[in-house]
N, CA, C and O of each residue as an XYZ file, in Angstrom:
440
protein
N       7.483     -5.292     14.082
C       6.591     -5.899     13.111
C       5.828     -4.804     12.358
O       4.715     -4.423     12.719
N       6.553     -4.263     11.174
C       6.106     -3.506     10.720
C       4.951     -4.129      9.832
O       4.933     -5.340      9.612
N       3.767     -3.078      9.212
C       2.626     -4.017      8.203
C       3.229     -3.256      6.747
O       3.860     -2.220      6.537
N       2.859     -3.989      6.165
C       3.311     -3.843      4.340
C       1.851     -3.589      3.602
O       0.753     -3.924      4.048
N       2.155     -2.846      2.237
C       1.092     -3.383      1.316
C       1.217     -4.273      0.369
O       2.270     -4.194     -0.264
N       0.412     -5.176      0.036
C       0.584     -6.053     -0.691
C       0.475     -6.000     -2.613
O       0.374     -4.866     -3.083
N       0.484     -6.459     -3.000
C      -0.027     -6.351     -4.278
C      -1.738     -6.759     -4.549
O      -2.108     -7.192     -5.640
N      -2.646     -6.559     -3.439
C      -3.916     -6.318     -3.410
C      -4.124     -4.931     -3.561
O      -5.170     -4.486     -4.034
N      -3.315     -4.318     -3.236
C      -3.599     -2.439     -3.293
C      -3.603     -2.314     -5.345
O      -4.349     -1.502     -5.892
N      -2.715     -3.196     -6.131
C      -2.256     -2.554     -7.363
C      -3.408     -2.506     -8.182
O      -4.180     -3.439     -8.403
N      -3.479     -1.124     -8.700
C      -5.019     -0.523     -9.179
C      -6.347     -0.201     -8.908
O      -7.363      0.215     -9.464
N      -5.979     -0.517     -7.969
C      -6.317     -0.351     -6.287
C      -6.785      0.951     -5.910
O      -7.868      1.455     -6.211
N      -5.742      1.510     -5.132
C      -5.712      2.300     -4.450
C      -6.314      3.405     -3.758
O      -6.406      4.629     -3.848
N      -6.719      2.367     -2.964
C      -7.975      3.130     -1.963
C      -7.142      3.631     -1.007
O      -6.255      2.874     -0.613
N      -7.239      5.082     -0.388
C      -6.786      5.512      0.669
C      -7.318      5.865      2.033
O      -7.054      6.832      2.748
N      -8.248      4.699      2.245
C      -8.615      5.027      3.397
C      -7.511      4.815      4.170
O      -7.337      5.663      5.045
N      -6.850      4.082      4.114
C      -5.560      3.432      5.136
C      -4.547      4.751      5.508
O      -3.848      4.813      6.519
N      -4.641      5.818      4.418
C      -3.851      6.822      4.664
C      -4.315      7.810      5.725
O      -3.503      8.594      6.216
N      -5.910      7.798      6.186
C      -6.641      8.671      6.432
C      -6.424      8.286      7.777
O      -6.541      9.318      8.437
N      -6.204      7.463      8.421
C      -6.005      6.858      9.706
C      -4.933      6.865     10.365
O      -4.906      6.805     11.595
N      -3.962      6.937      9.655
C      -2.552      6.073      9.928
C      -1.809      7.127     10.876
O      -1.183      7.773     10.035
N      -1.456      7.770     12.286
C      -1.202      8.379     12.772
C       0.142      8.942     12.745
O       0.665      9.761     13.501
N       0.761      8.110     11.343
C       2.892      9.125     11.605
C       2.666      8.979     10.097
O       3.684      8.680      9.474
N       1.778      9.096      9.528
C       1.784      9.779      7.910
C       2.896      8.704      7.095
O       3.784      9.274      6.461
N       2.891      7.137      7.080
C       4.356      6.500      6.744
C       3.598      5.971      5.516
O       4.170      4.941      5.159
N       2.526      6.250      4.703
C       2.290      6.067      3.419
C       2.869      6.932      2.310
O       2.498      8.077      2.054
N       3.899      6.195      1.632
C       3.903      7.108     -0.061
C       3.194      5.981     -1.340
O       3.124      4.762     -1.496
N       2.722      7.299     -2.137
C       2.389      6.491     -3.407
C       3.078      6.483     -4.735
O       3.950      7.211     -5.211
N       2.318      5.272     -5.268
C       3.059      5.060     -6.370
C       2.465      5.254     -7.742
O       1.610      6.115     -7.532
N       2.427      5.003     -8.816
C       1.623      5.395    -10.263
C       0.103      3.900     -9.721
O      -1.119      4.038     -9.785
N       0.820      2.803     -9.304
C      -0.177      1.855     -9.443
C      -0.675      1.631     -7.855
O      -1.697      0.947     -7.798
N      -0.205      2.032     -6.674
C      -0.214      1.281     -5.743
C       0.326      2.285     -4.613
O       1.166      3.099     -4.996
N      -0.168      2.331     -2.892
C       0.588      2.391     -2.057
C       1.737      1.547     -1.284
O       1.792      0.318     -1.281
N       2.671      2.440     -0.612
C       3.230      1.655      0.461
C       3.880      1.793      1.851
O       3.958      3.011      2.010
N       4.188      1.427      2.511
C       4.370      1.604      3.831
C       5.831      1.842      4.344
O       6.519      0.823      4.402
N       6.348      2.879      4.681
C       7.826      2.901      5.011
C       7.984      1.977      6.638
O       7.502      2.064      7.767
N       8.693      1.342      6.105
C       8.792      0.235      7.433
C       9.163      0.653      8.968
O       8.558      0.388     10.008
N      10.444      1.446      8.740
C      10.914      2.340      9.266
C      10.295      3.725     10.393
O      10.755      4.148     11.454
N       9.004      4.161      9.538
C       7.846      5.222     10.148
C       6.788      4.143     10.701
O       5.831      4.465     11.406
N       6.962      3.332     10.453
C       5.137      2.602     10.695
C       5.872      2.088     12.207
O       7.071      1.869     12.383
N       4.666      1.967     13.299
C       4.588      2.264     14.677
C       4.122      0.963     14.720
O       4.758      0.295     15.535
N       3.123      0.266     14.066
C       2.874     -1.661     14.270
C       1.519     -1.277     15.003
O       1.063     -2.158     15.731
N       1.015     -0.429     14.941
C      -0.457      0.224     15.457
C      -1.558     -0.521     15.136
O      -2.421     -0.879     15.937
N      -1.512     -0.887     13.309
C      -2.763     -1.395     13.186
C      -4.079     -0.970     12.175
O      -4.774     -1.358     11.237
N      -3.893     -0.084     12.942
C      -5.042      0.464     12.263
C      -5.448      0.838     11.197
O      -6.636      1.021     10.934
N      -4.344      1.030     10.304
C      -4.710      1.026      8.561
C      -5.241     -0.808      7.705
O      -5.920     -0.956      6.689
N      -4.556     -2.018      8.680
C      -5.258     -3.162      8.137
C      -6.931     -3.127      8.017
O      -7.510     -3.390      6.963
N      -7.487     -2.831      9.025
C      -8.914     -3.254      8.866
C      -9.503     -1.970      7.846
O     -10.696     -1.876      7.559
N      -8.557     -1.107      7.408
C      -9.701     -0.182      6.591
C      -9.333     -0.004      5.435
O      -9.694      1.023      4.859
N      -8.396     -1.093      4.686
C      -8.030     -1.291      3.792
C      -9.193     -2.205      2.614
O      -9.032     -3.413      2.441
N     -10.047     -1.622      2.068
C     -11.122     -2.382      1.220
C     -10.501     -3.708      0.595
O     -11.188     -4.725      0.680
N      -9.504     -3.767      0.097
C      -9.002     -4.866     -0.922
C      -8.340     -6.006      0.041
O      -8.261     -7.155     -0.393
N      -7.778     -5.631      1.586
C      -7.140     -6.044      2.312
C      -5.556     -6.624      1.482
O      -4.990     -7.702      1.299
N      -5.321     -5.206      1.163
C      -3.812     -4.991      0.727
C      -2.790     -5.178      1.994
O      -1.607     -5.463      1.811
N      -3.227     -5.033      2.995
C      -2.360     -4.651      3.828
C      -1.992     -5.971      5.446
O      -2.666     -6.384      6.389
N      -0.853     -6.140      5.048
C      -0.948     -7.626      6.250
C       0.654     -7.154      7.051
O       1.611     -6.579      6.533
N       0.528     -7.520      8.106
C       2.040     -7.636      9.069
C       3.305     -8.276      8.468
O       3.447     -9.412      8.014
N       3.954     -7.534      8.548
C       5.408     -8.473      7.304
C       5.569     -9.375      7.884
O       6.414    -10.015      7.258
N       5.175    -10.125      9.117
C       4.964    -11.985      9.478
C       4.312    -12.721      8.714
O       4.336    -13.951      8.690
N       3.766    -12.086      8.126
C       2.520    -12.925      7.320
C       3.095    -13.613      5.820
O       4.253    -13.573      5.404
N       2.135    -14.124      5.294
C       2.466    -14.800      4.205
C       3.465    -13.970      3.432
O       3.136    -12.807      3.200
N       4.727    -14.432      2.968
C       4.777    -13.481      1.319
C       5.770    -12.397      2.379
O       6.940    -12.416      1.996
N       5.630    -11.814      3.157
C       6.057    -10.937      4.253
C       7.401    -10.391      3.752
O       7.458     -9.303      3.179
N       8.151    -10.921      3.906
C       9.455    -10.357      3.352
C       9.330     -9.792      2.267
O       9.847     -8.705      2.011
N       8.617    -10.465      1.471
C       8.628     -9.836     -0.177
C       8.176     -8.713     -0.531
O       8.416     -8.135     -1.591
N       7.215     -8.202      0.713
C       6.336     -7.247      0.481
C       7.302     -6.091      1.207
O       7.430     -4.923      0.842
N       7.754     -6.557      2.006
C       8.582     -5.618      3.542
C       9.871     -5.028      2.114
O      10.038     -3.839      1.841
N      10.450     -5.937      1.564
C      11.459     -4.958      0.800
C      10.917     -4.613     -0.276
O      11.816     -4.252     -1.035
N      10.023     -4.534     -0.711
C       9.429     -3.797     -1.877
C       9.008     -2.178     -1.621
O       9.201     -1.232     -2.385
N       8.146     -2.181      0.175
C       7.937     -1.368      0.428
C       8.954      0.168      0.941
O       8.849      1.384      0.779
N      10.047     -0.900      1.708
C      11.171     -0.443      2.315
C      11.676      0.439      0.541
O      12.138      1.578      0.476
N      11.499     -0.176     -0.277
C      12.359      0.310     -1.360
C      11.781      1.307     -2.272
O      12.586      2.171     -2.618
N      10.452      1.422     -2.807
C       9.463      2.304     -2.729
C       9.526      3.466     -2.053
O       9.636      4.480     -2.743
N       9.487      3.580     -0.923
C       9.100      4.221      0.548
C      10.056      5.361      0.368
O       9.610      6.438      0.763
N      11.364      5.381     -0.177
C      12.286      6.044     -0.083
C      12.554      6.893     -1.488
O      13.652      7.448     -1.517
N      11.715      7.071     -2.647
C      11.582      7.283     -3.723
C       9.942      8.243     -4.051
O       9.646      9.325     -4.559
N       9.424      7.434     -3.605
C       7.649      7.834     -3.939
C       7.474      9.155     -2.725
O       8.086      9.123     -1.658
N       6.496     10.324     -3.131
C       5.937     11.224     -2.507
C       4.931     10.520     -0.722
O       4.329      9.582     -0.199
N       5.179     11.186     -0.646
C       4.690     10.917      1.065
C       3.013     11.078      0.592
O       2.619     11.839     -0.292
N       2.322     10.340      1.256
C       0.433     10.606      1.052
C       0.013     10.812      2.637
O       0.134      9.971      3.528
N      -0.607     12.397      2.774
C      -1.202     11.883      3.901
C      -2.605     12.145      4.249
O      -3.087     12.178      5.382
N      -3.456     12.406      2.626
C      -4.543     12.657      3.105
C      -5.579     11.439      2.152
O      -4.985     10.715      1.353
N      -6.753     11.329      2.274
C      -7.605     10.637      1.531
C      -7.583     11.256      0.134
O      -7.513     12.459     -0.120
N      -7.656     10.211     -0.756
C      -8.206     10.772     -1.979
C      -9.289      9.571     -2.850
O      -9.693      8.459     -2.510
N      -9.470     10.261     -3.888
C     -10.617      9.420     -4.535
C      -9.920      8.282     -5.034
O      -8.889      8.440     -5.687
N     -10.435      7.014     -4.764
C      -9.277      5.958     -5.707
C     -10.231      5.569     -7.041
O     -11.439      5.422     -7.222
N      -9.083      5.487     -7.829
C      -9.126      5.363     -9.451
C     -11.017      4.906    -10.448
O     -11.578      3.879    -10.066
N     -11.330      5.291    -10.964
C     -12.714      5.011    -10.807
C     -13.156      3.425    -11.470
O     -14.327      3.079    -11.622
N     -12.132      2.694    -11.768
C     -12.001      1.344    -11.940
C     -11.583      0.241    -11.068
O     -11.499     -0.918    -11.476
N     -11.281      0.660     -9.679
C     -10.929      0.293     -8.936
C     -11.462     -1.027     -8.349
O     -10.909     -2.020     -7.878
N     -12.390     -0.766     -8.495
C     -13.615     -1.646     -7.795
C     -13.047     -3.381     -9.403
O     -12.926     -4.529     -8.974
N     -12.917     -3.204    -10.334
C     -12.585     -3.879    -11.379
C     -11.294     -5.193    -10.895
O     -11.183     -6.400    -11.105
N     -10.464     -4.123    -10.144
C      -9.715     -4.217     -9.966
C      -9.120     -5.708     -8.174
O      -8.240     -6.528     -7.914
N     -10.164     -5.217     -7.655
C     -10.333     -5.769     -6.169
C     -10.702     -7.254     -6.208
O     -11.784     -7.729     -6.551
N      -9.508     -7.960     -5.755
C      -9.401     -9.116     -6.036
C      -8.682    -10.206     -7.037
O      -8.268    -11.364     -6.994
N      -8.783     -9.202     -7.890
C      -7.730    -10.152     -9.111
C      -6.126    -10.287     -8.697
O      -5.377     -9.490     -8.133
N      -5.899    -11.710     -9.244
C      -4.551    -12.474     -8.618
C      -3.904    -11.749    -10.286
O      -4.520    -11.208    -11.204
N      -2.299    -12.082    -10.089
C      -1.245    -11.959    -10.887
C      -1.285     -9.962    -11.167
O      -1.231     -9.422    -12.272
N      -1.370     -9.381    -10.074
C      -1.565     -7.592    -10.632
C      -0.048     -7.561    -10.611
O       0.384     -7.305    -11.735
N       0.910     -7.740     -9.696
C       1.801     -7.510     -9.573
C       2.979     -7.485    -11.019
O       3.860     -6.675    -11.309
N       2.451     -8.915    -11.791
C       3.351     -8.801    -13.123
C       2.766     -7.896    -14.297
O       3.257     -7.123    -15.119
N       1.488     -8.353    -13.992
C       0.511     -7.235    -14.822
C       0.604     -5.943    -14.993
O       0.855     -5.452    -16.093
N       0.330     -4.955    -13.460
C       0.231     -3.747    -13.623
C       1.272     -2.811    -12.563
O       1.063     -1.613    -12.374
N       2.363     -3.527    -11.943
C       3.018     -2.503    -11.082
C       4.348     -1.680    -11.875
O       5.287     -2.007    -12.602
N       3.813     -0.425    -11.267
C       4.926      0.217    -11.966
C       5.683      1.006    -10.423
O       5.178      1.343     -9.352
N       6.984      1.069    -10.922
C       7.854      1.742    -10.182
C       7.756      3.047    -10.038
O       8.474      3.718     -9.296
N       6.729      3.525    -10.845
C       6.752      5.441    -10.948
C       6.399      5.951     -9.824
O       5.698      5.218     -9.127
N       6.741      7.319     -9.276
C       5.798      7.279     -8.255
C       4.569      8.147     -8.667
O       4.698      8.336     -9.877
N       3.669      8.635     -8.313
C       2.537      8.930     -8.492
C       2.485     10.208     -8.992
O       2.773     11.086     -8.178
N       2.219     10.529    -10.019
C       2.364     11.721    -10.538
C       1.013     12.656    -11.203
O       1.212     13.774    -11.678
């Protein structure tokens, strides 16, 4: 039971979740993090320190959708493994529904 990020992270992107996460299985993207399914251990501990609560168990709602988005991402985007400042609009950003058609981009973080 690996955990995913959701499209609560997009524009987002707060990294506390990276700062915790003990096998480094976050890469980012231009809009968003995500979780290589594959590296993630089912530990935990990046859900509760996720501000936007981007981040849920691929059992969860939506789960699959998120699990191959990430899986597919994961293998493209730069590895993240330290904190950084997230975007200074971010806060704008936390909470609003439909980001996913809105603002995700495939780039990875450059």
């Amino acid at each position: 039971m690996p955990y995913v990020v959701t499209e609560a992270c997009i524009k987002c992107k707060y990294t506390d979740c990276v700062e915790v996460c003990p096998v480094d299985c976050f890469y980012e993207g231009e809009t968003m993090l995500v979780i290589h399914p594959d590296e993630c251990i089912d530990c935990g501990v990046c859900e509760p320190e996720c501000p936007p609560e981007a981040i849920i168990p691929d059992t969860g709602p939506d789960g699959d959708r998120w699990l191959e988005l990430n899986r597919e991402y994961s293998t493209t985007w730069p590895n993240i493994t330290r904190k950084k400042d997230a975007p200074t609009d971010a806060d704008e950003y936390k909470g609003m529904k439909g980001k996913y058609e809105k603002f995700f981009s495939p780039k990875p973080a450059g």
